[in-house]
N, C-alpha and C positions, 0 to 999 in steps of 0.2 A: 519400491525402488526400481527405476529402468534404466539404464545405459544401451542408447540407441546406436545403430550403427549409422555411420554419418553417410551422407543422403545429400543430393542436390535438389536447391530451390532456387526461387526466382523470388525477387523484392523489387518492387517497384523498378519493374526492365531489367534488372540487373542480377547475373548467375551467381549463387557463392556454397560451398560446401558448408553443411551444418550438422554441430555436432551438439547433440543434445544427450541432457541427463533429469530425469525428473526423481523428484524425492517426496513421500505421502504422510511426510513427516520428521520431526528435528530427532525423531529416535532413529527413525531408517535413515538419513544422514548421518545421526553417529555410529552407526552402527558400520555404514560404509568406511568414513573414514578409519575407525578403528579396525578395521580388516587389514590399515595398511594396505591399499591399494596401488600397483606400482605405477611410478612416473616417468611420463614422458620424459627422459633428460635429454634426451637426442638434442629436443627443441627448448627445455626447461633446463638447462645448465645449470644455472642459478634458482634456486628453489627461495622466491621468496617470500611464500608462503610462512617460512619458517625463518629467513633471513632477514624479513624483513625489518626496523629498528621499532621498538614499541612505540615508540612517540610520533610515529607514520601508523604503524601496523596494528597496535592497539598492544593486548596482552598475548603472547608466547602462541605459539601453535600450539602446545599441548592443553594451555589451559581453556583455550579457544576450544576445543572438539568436549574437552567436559563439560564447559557450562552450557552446552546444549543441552545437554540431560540432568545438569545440578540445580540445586536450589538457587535462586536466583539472585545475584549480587545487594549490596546496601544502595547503589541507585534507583534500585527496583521500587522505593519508599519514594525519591523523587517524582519519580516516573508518576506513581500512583497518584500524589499530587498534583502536579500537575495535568492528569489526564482528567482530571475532574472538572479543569476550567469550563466546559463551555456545554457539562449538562446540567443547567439551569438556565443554558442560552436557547430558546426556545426556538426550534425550526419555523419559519414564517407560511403560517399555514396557506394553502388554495383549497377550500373544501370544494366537492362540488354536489350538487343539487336535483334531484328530478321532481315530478308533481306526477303524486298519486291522487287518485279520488278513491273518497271514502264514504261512508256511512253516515259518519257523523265526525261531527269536530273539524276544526282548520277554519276556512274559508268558500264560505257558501258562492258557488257556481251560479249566477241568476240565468243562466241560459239551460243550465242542465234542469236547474230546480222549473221555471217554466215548462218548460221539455215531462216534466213526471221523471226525470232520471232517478233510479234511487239510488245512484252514485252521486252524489250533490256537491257533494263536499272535497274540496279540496287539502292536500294538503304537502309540506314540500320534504324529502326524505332524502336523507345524505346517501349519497353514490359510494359504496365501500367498493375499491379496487386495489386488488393485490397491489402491491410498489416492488417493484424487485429492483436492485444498481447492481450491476459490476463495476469494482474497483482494482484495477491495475496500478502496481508501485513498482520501478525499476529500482533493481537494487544495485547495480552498479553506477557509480559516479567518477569526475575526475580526479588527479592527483592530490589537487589542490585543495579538494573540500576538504573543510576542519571538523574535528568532530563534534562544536558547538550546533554547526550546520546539518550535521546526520540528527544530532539528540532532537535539535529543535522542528527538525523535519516529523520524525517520529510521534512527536506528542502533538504535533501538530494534525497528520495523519488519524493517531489514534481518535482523537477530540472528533474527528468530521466524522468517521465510521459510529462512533456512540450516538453522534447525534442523531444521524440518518436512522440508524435503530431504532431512535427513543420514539423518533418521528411515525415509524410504523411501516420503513423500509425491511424490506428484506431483502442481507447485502450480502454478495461474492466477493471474496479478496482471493487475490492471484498476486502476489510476489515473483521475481522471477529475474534473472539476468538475463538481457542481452548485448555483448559486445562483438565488435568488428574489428579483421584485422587483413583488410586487401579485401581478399573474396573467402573467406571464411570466418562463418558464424561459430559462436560459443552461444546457448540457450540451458540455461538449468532454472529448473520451477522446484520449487517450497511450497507444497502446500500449506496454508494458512487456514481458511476458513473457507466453508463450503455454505449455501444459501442458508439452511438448515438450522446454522449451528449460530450460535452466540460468540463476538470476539472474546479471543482468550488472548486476555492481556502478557501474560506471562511468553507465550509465543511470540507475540507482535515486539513484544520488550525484547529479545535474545536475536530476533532478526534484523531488527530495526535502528534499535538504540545505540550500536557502538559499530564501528569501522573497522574492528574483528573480523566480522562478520564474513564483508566482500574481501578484506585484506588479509585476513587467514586463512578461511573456509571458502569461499568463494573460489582464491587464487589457487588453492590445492583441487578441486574441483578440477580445473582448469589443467591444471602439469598432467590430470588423469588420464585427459583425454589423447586421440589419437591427431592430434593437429601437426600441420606440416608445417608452415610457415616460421618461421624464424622468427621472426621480428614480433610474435608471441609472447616471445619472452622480455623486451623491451616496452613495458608498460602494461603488459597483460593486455593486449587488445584498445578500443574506447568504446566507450558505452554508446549504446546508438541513440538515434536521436527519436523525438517524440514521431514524427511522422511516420520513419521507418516502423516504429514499431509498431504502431496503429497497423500498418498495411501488412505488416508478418503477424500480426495474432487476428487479422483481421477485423479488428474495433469498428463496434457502431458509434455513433455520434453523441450517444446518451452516455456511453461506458466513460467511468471516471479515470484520468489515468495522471499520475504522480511520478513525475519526471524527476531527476537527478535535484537535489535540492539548488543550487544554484540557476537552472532554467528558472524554477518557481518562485525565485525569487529573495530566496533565503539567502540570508547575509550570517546570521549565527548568533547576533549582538542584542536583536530586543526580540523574545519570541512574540509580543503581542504586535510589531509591527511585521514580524515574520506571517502571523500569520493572517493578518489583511493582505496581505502579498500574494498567499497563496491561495486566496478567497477570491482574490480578485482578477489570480491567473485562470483560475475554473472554473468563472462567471457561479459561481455560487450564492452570487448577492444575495438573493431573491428566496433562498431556503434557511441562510444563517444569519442570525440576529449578529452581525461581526459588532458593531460597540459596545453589547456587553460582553462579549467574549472576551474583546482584548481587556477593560478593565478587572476581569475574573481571572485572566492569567496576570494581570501585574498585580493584584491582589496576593494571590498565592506565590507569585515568585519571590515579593517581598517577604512574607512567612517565613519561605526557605531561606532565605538570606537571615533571616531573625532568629531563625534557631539553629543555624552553621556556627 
């Protein structure tokens, strides 16, 4: 866990105070907040982190900081369900190729074999090269999103990182708020997943999947820190935009990055046209087989419906 002291940068031309907190894990978050950390009220008058209504803010600020570290709720079975849509959707392979000469076997060389080469023979040997992605997901969104829009974002999410796995990528996930408010930055990062490791569903589930998250956890984050501005407290900041953020974590053009679920496209109402949407917001035609995906989630969505 770090709490930075806040520091000036520059973003695309423009100066703003940032005020950063990183966490190495959903334990060393709870562990933070359960220290009771004290809050900004000066500028957080309204704490509504904890005020806020559950039918906006999800479940209670206390219960929010334990299911960090509890076993994980009955949607966790949904969840499971449908994260399985779309590994049997086969990534659309590009192999690629070199020509070795050999001894024997393949295809005989008549220039070489003329020649006396005793390398004669041809033949054509798959190119194995590491595949590494970064993947970037803003975890803050706007008012309006519904939590139909977070779940279906989530599983949508999860389904493209399995894939790219299955595929033989080796993937970074970086989690992370960044909001704005005038000329001051909020920035807190979650680690999630490191190149190394294997997604852990159970993590990506407690971060991803419910509105808690940003609206309980998130927002208390936020009262923690040392911000001046006032108007802080009227909406919490807004999440920045996809550009900005590319130029603040400095993204290459290949880094995958998962904007608020409404930029990408998400509506909340069908996830299989959700997630053509979001396939087709991150030109990913060409790696995911998207028509059996979507038929694999309306498959299994129907399931869940049949046994509710």
């Amino acid at each position: 866990m770090q709490i930075f002291a806040p520091e000036k940068v520059r973003v695309m031309g423009d100066g703003y105070t940032l005020y950063r907190v990183r966490f190495t894990s959903l334990y060393a978050l709870y562990e933070y907040l359960k220290s009771d950390p004290q809050t900004n009220n000066r500028v957080f008058y309204r704490l509504h982190s904890v005020l806020g209504e559950e039918s906006f803010a999800g479940k209670p600020y206390s219960k929010a900081v334990e299911d960090l570290v509890s076993t994980v709720d009955y949607g966790y079975k949904e969840f499971l369900k449908l994260e399985k849509s779309i590994n049997g959707a086969k990534l659309i392979r590009t192999n690629e190729y070199r020509t070795v000469k050999t001894l024997a076997g393949g295809h005989l060389n008549i220039v070489d074999y003329s020649k006396g080469s005793p390398l004669c023979y041809e033949t054509l040997e798959k190119v194995r090269k590491p595949k590494f992605v970064r993947i970037y997901i803003l975890l803050a969104y706007r008012w309006n999103t519904t939590k139909s829009e977070v779940f279906n974002r989530a599983i949508i999410i999860t389904n493209i990182v399995k894939a790219l796995e299955n595929f033989g990528y080796n993937v970074e996930l970086n989690t992370f708020e960044l909001s704005v408010c005038h000329d001051e930055l909020f920035y807190a990062i979650v680690s999630v997943k490191k190149h190394s490791e294997r997604i852990n569903l159970e993590r990506l589930y407690k971060i991803l999947c419910h509105v808690e998250f940003l609206r309980r956890i998130s927002f208390r984050l936020l009262e923690t820190t040392n911000v001046t501005d006032y108007e802080w407290e009227d909406g919490y900041g807004a999440a920045c935009q996809e550009d900005f953020c590319r130029a603040f974590l400095k993204l290459n053009k290949d880094d995958i990055y998962f904007d608020q679920p409404k930029e990408l496209g998400i509506r909340g109402y069908d996830l299989a046209d959700d997630f053509e949407a979001v396939i087709n917001h991150l030109n990913l035609n060409d790696k995911i087989d998207v028509k059996k995906a979507k038929d694999e989630f309306r498959n299994n969505v129907r399931k869940l419906k049949k046994e509710q």
